[in-house]
N, C-alpha and C positions, 0 to 999 in steps of 0.2 A: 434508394438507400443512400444515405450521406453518406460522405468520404471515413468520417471516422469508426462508425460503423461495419462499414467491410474492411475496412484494415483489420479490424479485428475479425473478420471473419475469415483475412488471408491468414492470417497467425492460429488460427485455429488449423485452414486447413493445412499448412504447415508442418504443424505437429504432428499430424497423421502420415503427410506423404510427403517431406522433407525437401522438396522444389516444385516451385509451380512456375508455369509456362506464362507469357503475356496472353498466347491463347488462349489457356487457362481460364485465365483472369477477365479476359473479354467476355466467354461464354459461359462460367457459374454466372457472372452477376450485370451479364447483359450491359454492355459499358465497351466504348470505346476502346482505341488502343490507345488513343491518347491519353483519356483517362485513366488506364491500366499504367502504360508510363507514367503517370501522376500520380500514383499509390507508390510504385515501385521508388519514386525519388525517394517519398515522404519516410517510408519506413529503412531506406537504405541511410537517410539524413541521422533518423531516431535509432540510429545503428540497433535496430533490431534485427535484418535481414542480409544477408552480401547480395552481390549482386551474382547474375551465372551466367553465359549465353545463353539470352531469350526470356528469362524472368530472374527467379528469386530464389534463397534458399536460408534455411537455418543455420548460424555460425556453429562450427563445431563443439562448441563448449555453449550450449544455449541449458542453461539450469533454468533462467528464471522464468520460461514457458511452464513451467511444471504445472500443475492442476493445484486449484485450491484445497480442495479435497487430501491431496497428497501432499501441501503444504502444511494443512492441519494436523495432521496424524503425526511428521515428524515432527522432534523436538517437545512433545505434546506436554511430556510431563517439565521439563521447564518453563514452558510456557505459559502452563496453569496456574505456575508457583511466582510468575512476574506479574501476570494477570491479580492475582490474586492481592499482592502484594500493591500495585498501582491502583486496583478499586479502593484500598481504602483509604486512597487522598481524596475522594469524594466526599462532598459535604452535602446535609437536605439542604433539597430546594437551588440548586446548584444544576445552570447549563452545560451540559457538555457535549463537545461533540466526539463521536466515535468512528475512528478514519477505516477504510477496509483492509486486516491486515489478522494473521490466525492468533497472530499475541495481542492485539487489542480486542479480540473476538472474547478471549478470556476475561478481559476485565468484564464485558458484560457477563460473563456468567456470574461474578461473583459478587458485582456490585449491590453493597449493603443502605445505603444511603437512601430515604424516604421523600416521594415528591421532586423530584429532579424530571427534567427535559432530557432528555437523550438526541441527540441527532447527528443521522448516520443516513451514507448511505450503501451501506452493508444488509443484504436482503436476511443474512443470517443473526448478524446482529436485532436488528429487528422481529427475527420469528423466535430469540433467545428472550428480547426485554418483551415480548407482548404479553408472555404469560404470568407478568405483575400486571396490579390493578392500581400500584399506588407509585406510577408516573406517567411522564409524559412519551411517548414517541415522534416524535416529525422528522419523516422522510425526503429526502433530496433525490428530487424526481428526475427521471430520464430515460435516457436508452438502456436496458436490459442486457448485459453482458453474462450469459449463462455460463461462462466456465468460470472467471472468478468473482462469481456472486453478488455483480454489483452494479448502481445504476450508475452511466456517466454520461457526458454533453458538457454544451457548454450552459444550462442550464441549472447544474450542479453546482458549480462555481457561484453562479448573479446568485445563487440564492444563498448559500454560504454567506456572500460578501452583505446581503441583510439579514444578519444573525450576530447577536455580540454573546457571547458566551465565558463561562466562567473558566473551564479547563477544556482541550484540546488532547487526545489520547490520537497519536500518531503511529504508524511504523515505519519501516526501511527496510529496502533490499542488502545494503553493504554500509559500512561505517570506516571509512579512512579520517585520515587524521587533520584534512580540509573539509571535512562536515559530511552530510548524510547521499547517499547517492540510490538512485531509482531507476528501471529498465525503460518506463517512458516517464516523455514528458510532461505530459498530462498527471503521470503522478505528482509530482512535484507541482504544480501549476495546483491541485487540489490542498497540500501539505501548506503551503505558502500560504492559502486564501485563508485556511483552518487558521493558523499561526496570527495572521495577523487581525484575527476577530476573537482570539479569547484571550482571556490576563494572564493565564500558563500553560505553558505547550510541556506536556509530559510524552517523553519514545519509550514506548515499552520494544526492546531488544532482547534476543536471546545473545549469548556468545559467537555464535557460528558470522554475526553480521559484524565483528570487527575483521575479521581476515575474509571475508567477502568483496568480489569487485561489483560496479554494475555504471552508468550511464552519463545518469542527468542528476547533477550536483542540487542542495538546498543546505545553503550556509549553515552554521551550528547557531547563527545571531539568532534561530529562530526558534532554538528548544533553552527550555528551562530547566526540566530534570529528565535524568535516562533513568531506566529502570532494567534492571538485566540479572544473567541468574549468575554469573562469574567474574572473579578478577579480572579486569582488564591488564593492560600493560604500561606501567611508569608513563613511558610519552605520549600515550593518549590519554591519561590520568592528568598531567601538564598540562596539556591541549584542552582539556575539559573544566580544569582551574584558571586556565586563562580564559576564556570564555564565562567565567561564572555559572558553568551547568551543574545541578549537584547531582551526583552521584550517586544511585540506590543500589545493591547487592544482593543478592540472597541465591547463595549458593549452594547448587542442584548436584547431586552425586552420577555418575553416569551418564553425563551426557554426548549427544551427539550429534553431529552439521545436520544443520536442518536450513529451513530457506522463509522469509518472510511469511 
């Protein structure tokens, strides 16, 4: 098993039993302590993890472990309404790519646009667009990440980077007022590749991800237009005109924190 692979498998089990042992970690997945020590740096580096005597554990404020599933559900009905909103900057015959994320999940449900490429690689995004007949799919192959739905590697990436595309449909875990921020790294390292291979980078955001924290920074040089269901506030309004990002709105009645 590659490294980046059982990282994700500690974070999995993590979630279930809140600290794991080096022991642990040696005898689920058959690997050194050395190697165990060399997960533990990796993911105490990508401050997902503290450290504990003897292994590892969840910070006490760990939100964005949450399940995709249970990401989906909250905030669902704004979601749909930004989703909905952001599909129809699609044009036919128009590439785009669709990053994995429950409010870009949305724009595939609604996207109206004929003969268009799609490329994702979001397993659910894809089992949404297959049931048209009148576009394209291609998938971004890799490793199989079953709890948030999605394939990665570094194979993901090389392929990204040959694909030029016409719009880029992104998300985010938090939005501060120095640009977009993500729980790993690798999100961003995928957000970046997207960003720099299509002519416009659209973030579909709910509200909940301006007063949201989370990690690993990706400049705002690299989005075009946000799309969200609420007013934001004056100095990120500033921050978003200095930048030249434009600004979409459509505002949802009762809403509530929900999480990328």
């Amino acid at each position: 098993m590659f490294q980046e692979a059982r990282l994700l498998n500690i974070l999995d089990y993590l979630k279930q039993h809140h600290s794991m042992s080096v022991a642990e970690i040696c005898s689920i997945f058959q690997v050194s302590r050395d190697t165990a020590r060399r997960d533990i740096v990796k993911l105490v580096q990508e401050g997902v993890v503290v450290r504990t005597h003897g292994g590892v554990a969840l910070p006490t404020l760990q939100k964005e472990l949450s399940s995709y599933q249970d990401r989906l559900i909250e905030e669902s009905g704004s979601k749909d309404a930004i989703g909905k909103l952001g599909a129809k900057l699609i044009q036919d015959h128009e590439t785009v790519f669709l990053d994995v994320s429950t409010t870009v999940q949305f724009v595939a449900e609604h996207i109206q646009a004929k003969q268009i490429t799609a490329v994702t690689h979001s397993i659910d995004n894809v089992s949404i667009l297959s049931k048209r007949d009148d576009l394209s799919i291609y998938v971004l192959g890799g490793y199989l990440h079953t709890q948030n739905r999605l394939l990665y590697g570094p194979s993901v990436i090389d392929k990204i980077g040959e694909i030029r595309a016409d719009k880029a449909y992104i998300g985010a875990t938090a939005i501060q007022q120095d640009g977009l921020y993500f729980p790993y790294e690798d999100d961003v390292r995928v957000k970046k590749e997207m960003a720099k291979q299509s002519d416009q980078v659209i973030l579909m955001v709910d509200h909940t991800k301006f007063v949201a924290k989370s990690r690993f920074k990706l400049d705002f040089d690299y989005v075009d237009i946000i799309v969200t269901d609420q007013s934001i506030s004056n100095e990120m309004r500033e921050v978003l005109d200095q930048k030249n990002i434009t600004l979409i709105e459509c505002t949802i009645p009762n809403s509530k924190d929900g999480d990328e």
